[in-house]
N, C-alpha and C positions, 0 to 999 in steps of 0.2 A: 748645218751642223751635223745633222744624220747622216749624210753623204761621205762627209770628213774620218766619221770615227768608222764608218763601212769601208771607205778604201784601208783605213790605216788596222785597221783587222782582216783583210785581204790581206797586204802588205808583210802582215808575221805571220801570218799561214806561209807563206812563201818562204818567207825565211824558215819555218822551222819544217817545211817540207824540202829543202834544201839540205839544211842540215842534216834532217832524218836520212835520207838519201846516202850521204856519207858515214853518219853514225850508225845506223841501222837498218840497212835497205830491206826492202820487203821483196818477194818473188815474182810479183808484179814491175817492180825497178830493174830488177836483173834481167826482166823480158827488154823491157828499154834497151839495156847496155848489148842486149842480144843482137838487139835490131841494129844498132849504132856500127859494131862491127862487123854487121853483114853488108854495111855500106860502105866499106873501107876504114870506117876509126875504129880507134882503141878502147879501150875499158876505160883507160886513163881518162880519154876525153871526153867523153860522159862524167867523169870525176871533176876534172879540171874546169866542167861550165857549172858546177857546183861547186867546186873552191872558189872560183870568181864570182860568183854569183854573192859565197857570204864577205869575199872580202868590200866588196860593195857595199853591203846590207849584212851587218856581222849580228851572229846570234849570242844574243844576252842569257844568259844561265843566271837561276838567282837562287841564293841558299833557302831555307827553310825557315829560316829566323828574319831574311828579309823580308818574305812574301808576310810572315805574322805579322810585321810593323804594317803593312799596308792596309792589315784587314781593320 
C-alpha cells in the first residue's frame, strides 16, 4: 500500500513539473532547452515532449472552493 501512494505522488510531481516547464520555466529549464538546441532541436521540441507528456498525463487544476470540500 506505501509503495502504491509513493509511485502515484512521484507520478504528479511529473506531471506538474511538466507543466511548470511550460507554464513557468525556471532558468535552470531554459539551460535544458539550451542544450537541446545545441544538438540540433528546437525550443519547440523541448516544448512539444511536454505537451505530450501532459497530454498523456493531463494536469488537474482545482479551484479553491474545491480543495476546502476535501479538507
Amino acid at each position: 500500500m506505501y509503495i502504491q501512494a509513493e509511485e502515484l505522488i512521484k507520478q504528479e510531481m511529473l506531471v506538474m513539473m511538466h507543466h511548470d516547464c511550460l507554464d513557468t520555466p525556471t532558468p535552470g529549464q531554459a539551460q535544458v532547452n539550451a542544450s537541446l538546441i545545441k544538438r540540433g532541436k528546437t525550443k519547440e521540441t523541448g516544448q512539444a515532449m511536454h505537451v505530450a507528456f501532459l497530454e498523456r498525463n493531463p494536469y488537474d487544476q482545482f479551484t479553491t472552493e474545491e480543495l476546502e470540500q476535501v479538507i
